[in-house]
C-alpha positions as CSV (number, residue, x, y, z in Angstrom):
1,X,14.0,-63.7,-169.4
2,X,16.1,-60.5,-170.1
3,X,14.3,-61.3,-173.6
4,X,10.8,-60.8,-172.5
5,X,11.6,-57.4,-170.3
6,X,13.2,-56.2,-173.4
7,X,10.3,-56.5,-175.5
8,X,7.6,-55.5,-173.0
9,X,9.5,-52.2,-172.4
10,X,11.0,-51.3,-176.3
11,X,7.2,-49.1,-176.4
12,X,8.6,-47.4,-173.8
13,X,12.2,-46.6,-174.8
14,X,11.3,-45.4,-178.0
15,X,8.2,-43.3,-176.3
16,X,11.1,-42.2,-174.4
17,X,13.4,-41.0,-177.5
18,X,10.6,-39.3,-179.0
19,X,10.4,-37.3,-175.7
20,X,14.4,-36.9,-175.1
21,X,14.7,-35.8,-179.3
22,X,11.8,-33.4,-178.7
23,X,8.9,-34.6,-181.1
24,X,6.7,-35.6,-177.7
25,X,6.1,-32.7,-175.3
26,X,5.2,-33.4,-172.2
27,X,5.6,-30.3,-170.3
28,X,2.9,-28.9,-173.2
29,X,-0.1,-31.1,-172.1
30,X,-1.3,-29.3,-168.7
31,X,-1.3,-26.0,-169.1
32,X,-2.4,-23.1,-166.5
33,X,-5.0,-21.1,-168.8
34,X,-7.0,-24.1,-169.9
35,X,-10.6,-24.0,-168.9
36,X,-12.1,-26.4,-166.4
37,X,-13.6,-28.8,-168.8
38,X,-10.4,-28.7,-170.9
39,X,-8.5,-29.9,-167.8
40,X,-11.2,-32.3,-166.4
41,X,-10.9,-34.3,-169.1
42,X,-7.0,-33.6,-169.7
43,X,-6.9,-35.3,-166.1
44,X,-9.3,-38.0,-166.9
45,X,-7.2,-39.1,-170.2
46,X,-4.1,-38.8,-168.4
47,X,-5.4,-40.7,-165.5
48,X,-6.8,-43.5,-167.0
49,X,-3.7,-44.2,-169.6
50,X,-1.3,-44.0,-166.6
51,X,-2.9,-46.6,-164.9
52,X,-3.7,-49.1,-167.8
53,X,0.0,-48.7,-168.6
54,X,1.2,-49.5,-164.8
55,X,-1.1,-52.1,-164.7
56,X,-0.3,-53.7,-167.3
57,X,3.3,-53.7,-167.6
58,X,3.7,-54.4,-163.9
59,X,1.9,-57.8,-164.5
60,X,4.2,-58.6,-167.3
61,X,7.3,-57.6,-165.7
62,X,6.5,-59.0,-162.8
63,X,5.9,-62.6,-163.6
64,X,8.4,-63.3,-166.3
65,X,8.2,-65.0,-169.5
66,X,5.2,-67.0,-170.5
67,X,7.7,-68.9,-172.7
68,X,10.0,-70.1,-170.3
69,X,7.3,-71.0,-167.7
70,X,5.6,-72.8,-170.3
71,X,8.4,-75.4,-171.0
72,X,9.3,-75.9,-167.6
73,X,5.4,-77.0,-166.7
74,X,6.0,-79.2,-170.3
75,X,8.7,-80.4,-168.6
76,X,7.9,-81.1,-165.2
77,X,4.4,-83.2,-166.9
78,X,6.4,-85.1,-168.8
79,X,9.0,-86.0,-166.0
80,X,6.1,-86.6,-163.4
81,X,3.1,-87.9,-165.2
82,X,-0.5,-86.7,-164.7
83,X,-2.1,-87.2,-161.1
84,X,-4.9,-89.9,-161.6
85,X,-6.8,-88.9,-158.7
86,X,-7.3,-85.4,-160.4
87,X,-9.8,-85.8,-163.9
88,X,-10.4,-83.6,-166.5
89,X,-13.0,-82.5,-168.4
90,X,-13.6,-80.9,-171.3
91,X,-16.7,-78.8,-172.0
92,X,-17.2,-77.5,-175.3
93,X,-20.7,-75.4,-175.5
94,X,-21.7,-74.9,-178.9
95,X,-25.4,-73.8,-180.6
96,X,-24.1,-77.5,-182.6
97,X,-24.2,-75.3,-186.0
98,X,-20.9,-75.2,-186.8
99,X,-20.5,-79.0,-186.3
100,X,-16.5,-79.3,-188.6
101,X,-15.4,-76.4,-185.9
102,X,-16.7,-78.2,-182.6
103,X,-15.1,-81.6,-183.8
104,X,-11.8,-80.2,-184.9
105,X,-11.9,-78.7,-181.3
106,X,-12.5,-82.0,-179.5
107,X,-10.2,-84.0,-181.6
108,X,-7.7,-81.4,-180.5
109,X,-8.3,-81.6,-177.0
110,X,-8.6,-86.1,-177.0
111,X,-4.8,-86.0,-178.9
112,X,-3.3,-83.4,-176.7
113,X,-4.5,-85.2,-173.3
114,X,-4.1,-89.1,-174.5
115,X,-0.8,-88.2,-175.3
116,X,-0.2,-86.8,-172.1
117,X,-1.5,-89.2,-170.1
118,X,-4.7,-87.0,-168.8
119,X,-7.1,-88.9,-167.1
120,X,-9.8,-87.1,-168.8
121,X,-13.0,-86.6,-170.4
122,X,-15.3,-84.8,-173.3
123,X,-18.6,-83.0,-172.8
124,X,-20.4,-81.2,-175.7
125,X,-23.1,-78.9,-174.6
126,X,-25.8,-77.8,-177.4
127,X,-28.9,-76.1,-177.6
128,X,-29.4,-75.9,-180.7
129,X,-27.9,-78.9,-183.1
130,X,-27.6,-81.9,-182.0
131,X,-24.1,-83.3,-183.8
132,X,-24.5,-85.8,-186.0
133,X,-20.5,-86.7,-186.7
134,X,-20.1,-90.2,-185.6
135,X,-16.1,-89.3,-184.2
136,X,-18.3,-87.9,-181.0
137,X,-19.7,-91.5,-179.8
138,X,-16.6,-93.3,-181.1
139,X,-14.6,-91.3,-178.3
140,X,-17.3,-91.4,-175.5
141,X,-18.0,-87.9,-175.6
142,X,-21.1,-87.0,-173.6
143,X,-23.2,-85.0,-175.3
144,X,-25.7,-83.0,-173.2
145,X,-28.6,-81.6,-175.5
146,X,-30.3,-79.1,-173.2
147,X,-34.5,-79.2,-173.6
148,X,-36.1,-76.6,-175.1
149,X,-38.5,-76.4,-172.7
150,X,-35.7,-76.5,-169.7
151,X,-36.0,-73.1,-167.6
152,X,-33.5,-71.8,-164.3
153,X,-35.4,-70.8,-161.5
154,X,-33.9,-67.1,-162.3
155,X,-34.6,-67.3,-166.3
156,X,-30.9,-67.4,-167.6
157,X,-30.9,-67.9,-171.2
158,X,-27.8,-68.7,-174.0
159,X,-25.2,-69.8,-172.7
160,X,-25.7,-69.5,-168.7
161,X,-28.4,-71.5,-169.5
162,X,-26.7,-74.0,-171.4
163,X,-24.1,-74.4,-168.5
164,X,-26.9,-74.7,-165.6
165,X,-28.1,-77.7,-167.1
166,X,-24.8,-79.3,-167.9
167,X,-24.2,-78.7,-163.9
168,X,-27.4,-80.4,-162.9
169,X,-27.0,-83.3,-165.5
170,X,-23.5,-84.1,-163.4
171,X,-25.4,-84.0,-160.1
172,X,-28.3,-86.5,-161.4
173,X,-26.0,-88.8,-163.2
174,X,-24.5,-89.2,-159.5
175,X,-21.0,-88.8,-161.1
176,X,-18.1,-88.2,-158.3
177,X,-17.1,-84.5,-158.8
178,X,-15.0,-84.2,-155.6
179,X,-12.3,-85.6,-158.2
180,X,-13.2,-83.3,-161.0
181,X,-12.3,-80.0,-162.6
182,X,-14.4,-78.0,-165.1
183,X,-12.4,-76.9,-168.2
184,X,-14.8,-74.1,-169.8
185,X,-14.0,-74.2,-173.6
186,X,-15.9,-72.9,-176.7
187,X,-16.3,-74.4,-179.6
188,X,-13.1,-73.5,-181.3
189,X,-10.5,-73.7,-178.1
190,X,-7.9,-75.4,-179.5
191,X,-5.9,-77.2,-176.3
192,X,-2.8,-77.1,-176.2
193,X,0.1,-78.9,-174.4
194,X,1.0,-76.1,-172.5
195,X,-3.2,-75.7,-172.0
196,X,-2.8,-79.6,-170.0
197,X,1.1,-78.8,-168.4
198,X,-0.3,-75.2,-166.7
199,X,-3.2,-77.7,-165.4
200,X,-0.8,-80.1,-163.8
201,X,1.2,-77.6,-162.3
202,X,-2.3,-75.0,-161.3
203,X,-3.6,-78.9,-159.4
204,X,-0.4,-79.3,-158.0
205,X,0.2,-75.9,-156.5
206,X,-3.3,-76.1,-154.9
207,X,-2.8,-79.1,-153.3
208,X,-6.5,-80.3,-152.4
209,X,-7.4,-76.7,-152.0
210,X,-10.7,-75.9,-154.4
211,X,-9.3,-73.2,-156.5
212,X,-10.6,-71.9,-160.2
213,X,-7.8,-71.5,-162.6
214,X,-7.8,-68.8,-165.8
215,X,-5.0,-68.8,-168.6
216,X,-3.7,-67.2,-171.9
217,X,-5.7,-67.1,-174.7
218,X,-4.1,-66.7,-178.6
219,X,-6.0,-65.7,-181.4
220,X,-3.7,-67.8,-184.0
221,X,-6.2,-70.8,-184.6
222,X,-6.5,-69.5,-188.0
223,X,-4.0,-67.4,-189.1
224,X,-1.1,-69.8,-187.8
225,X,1.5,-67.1,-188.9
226,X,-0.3,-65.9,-192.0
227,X,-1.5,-62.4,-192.5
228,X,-5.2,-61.5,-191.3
229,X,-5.9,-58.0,-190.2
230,X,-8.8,-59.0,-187.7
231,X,-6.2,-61.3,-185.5
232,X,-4.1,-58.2,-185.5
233,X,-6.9,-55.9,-184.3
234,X,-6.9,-58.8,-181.4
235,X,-3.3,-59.4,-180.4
236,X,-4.1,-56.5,-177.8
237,X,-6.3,-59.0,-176.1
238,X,-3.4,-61.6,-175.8
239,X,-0.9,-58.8,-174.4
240,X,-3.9,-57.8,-171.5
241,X,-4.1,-61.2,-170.9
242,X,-0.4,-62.0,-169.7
243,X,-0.8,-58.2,-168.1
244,X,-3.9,-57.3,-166.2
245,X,-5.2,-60.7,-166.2
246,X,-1.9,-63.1,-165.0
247,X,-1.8,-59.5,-162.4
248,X,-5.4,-60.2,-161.0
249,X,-4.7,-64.0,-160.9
250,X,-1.6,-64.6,-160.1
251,X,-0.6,-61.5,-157.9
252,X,-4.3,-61.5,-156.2
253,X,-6.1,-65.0,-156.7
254,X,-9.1,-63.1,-157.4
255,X,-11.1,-61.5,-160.7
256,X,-10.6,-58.2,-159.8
257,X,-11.1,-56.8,-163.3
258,X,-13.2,-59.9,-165.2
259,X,-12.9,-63.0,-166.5
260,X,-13.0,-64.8,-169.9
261,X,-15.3,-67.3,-170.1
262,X,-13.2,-69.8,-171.8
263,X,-10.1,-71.3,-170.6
264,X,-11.7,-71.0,-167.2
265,X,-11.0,-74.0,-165.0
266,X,-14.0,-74.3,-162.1
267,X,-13.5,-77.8,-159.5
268,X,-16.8,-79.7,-160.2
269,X,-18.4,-79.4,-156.9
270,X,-17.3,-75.7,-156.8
271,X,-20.0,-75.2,-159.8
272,X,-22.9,-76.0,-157.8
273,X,-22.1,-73.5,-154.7
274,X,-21.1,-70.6,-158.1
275,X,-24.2,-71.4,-159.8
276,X,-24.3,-70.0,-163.4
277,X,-28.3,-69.1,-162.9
278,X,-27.5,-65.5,-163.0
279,X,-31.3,-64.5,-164.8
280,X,-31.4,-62.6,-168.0
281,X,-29.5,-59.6,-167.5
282,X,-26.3,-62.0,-166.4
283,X,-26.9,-64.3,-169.6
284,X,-25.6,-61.6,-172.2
285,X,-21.8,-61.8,-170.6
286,X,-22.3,-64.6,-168.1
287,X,-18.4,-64.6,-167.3
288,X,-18.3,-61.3,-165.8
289,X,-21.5,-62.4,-163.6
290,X,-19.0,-65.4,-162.9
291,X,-16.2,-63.1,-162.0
292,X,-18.2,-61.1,-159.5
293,X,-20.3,-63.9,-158.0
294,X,-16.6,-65.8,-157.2
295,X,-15.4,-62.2,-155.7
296,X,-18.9,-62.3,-153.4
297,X,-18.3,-66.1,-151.9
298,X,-14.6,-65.5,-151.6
299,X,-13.4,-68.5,-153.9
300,X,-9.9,-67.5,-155.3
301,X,-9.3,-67.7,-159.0
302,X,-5.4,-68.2,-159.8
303,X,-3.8,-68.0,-162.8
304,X,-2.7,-70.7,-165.2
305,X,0.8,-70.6,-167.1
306,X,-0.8,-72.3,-170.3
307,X,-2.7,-71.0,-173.1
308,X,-5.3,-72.0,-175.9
309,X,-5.7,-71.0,-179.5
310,X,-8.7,-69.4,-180.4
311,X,-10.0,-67.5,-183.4
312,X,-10.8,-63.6,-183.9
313,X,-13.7,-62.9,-185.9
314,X,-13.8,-62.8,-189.7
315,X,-15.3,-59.8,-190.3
316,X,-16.4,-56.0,-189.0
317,X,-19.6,-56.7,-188.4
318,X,-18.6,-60.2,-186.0
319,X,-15.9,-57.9,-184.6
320,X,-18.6,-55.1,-183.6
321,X,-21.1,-57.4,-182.5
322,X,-18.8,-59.7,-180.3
323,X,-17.7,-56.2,-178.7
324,X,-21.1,-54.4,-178.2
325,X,-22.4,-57.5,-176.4
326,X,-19.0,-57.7,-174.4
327,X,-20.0,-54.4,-173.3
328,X,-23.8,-54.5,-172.6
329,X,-22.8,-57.3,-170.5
330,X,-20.2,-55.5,-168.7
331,X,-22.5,-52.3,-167.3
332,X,-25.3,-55.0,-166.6
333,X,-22.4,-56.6,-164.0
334,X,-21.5,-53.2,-163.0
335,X,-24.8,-51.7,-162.2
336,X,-26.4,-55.0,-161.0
337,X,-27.2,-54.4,-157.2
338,X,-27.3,-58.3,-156.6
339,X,-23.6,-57.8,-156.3
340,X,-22.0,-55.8,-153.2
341,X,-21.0,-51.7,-154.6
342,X,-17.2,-52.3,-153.5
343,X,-16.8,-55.6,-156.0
344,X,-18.7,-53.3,-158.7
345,X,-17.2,-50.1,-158.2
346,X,-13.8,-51.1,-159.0
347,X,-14.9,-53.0,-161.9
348,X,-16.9,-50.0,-163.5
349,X,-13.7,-47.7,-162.6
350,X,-11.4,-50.2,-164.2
351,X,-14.3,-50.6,-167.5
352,X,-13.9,-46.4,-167.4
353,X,-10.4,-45.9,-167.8
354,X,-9.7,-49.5,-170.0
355,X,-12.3,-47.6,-172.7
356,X,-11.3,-44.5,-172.2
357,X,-7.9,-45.7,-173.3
358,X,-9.4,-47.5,-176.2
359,X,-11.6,-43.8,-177.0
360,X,-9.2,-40.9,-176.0
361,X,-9.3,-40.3,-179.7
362,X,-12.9,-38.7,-179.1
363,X,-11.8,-36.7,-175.7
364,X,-8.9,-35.6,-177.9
365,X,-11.8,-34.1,-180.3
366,X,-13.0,-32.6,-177.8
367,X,-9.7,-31.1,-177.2
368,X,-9.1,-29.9,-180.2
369,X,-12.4,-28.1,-180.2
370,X,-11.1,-26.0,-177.2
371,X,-8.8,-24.8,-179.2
372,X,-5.8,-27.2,-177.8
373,X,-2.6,-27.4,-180.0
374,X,-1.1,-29.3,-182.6
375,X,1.5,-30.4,-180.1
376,X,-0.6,-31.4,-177.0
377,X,-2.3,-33.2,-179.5
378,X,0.7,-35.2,-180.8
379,X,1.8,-35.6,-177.0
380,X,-1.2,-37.2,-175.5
381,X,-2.0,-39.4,-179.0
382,X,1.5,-40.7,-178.5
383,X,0.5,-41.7,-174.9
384,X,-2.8,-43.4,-176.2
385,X,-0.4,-45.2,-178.5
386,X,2.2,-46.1,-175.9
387,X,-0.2,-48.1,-173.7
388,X,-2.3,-49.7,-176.7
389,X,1.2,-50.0,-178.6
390,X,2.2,-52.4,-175.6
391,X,-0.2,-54.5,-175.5
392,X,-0.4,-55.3,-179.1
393,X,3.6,-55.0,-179.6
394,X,3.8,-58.1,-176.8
395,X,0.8,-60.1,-177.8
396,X,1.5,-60.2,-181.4
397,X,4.7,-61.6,-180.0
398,X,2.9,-64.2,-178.0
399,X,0.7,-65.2,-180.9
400,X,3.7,-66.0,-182.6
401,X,5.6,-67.9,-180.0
402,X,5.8,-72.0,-179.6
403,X,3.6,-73.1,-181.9
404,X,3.1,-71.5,-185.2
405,X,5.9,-71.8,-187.4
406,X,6.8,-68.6,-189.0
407,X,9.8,-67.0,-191.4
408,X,10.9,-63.4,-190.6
409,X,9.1,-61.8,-193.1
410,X,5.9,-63.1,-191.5
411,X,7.3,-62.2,-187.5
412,X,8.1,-58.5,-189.4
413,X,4.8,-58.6,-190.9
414,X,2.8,-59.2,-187.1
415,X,4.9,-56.7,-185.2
416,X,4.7,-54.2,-187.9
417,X,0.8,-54.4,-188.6
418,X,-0.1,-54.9,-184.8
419,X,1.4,-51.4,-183.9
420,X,0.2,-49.3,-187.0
421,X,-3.4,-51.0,-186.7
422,X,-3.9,-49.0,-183.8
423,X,-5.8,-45.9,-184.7
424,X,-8.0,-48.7,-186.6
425,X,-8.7,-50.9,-183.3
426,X,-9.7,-47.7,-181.3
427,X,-11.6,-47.0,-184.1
428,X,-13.6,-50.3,-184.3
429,X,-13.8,-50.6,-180.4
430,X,-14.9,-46.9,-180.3
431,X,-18.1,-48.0,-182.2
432,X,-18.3,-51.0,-180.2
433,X,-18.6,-48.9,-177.3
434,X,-21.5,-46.4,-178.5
435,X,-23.9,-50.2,-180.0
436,X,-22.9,-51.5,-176.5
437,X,-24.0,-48.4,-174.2
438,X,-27.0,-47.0,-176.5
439,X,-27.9,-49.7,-179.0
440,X,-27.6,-52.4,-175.5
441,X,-27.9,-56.0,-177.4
442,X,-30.0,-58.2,-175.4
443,X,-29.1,-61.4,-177.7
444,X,-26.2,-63.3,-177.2
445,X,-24.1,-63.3,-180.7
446,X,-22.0,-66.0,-181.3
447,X,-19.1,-65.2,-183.6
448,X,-18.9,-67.4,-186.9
449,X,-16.2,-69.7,-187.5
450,X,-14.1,-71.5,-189.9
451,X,-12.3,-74.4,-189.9
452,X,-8.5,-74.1,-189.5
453,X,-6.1,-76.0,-192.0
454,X,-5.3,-79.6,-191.2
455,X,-6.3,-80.9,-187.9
456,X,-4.2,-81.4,-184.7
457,X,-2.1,-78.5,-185.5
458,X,-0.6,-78.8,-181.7
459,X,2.5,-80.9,-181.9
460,X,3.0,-83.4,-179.0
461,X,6.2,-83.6,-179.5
């Protein structure tokens, strides 16, 4: 434990040095002749990095050590056994393109939970492919091949789509669904033991009640300790995860911020009352029409101590694509008026200052253009880097935690690269930023994949 708070706050101790030895002013960033626009947006950058830094630090200090909490839930699964009254069930939505992908996925996901002792089960959603690998009907998978002529009442399409039918198949198969849960996957979610043992312990803690469940996500599927600069660009997304996210879930039960829409656990019969019909506008980033929609009934969302191992994308263009949609879909949650202003509000103000974190380097510009200094400069770049510098510092840690077996020079390799990539993720989400607001994307990119090296690369042990 004294580990973990160590590392989450080293950004800060050495932001603190550079301030004690003099290289960071702070004192030289407000100052009193400054025009009003020069201040405006001073008070805007200042602003918004305070409170993605508070935000997100708070959530990692305050609930611990992934690490530890993961091997206790190992534990406690192992000691108790999994609840047959609870089932599981895996759904992997896919376009069925990338067939090698999907199966490695699933043959991940049947090892993990036989070995456990999961009473469980497989669905493959496609829309596109129907997969042809004979391992799917050898393990009673179900696979659910949605019509092309199939329509929502509303007109979702991609993926919403996809998961509206897969909700009404259940319902007209009869199938019980008081007994099940929904585990939202893409096609390359690796599962993981501690994916099944933050489950468990997620069911247990509910105890009957019908509460959706969101986790860690790693971007390692690939890489698995060797060096790729795109799963750097993304061990960011790992450190907001055990920050913001566990904060909204686990310190609120509810999606204050967004969701993801993998790794998102959703009781059966709770689907139905959610409904993922949310028309075309909601189809381009149907998880953040999830969030909000569970916000407006008042279902909780908690968080899971588990994670899965996903993969970054390959390339710049997959990065900026993934990212542009990410945020056409966000303003279409925020200024959609189906939802109530007070759930939306906080989620645009939150979207505001989380990018204007990721872009200070253009307000800077700006800055500079107003003739600002070299020094106020350096001071408020070294702020930017403080509260990016976290989140990547911890979650290059997390991707290289439990389950990928690394040397030192690789660990040095991670830590080093995920803190002096920085100027180059603002960069690339900068861009994504300006496609997403003025280029808006109305299709729904799916990133490409590969397949990882050997399968089963989650030891049961």
């Amino acid at each position: 434990m004294v580990r973990h708070y160590a590392i989450v706050l080293l950004p800060t101790l050495v932001f603190c040095a550079g301030v004690g030895l003099g290289w960071i002013s702070l004192t030289g960033v407000w100052r009193p002749q400054d025009g009003v626009v020069a201040h405006a947006l001073c008070l805007w950058v200042l602003a918004s990095l305070m409170t993605h830094y508070l935000v997100s630090v708070f959530g990692m200090l305050r609930f611990g050590s992934p690490l530890e909490q993961n091997s206790e839930n190992i534990a406690r699964l192992r000691l108790d056994g999994w609840n047959d009254d609870k089932r599981l069930v895996f759904c992997f939505v896919s376009q069925g393109v990338q067939e090698a992908v999907l199966r490695n996925s699933v043959e991940q996901a049947i090892y993990v939970a036989r070995d456990l002792g999961v009473r469980y089960g497989v669905e493959v959603v496609v829309d596109t492919k129907i997969p042809q690998d004979p391992y799917f009907a050898d393990n009673a998978c179900s696979i659910i091949v949605v019509p092309p002529s199939f329509e929502t009442p509303n007109g979702s399409r991609f993926k919403a789509r996809s998961l509206c039918y897969a909700a009404s198949r259940r319902s007209e198969n009869g199938e019980s669904l008081s007994d099940t849960w929904i585990l939202h996957c893409d096609e390359d979610t690796l599962i993981t033991k501690s994916t099944i043992a933050g489950i468990h312990e997620h069911l247990r803690r509910s105890d009957g009640d019908k509460v959706c469940g969101a986790g860690e996500i790693k971007y390692n599927a690939v890489t698995n300790g060797s060096v790729d600069i795109f799963s750097f660009m993304d061990c960011h997304r790992t450190g907001e995860d055990i920050g913001r996210f566990r904060l909204q879930f686990a310190g609120y039960g509810a999606a204050l911020f967004g969701a993801h829409g993998s790794f998102l656990l959703v009781p059966a019969e709770l689907e139905r009352q959610v409904d993922f019909d949310f028309g075309p506008s909601g189809s381009i980033a149907e998880d953040i029409y999830f969030a909000l929609r569970l916000r407006e009934l008042g279902i909780p969302c908690r968080w899971i101590e588990g994670y899965v191992r996903e993969q970054s994308p390959r390339d710049s263009g997959n990065f900026l694509r993934q990212r542009a949609r990410w945020i056409h879909g966000l303003l279409n949650g925020c200024l959609d008026n189906a939802f109530s202003w007070r759930r939306r509000a906080l989620l645009l103000l939150y979207l505001a200052m989380w990018r204007t974190t990721i872009v200070s380097a253009l307000l800077l510009t700006v800055l500079v253009v107003t003739n600002s200094d070299s020094a106020r400069i350096v001071s408020l770049f070294s702020m930017s880097a403080l509260v990016v510098g976290t989140n990547s510092w911890v979650g290059a840690l997390r991707n290289i935690e439990e389950d990928v077996s690394t040397n030192i020079r690789q660990r040095a390799t991670w830590l080093v690269l995920s803190l002096i990539l920085i100027p180059l993720v603002c960069l690339f989400e900068t861009i994504a930023v300006v496609l997403g607001v003025v280029c808006r994307p109305r299709g729904f990119f799916v990133v490409q994949k590969i397949l990882p090296k050997g399968c089963r690369q989650e030891s049961v042990a």
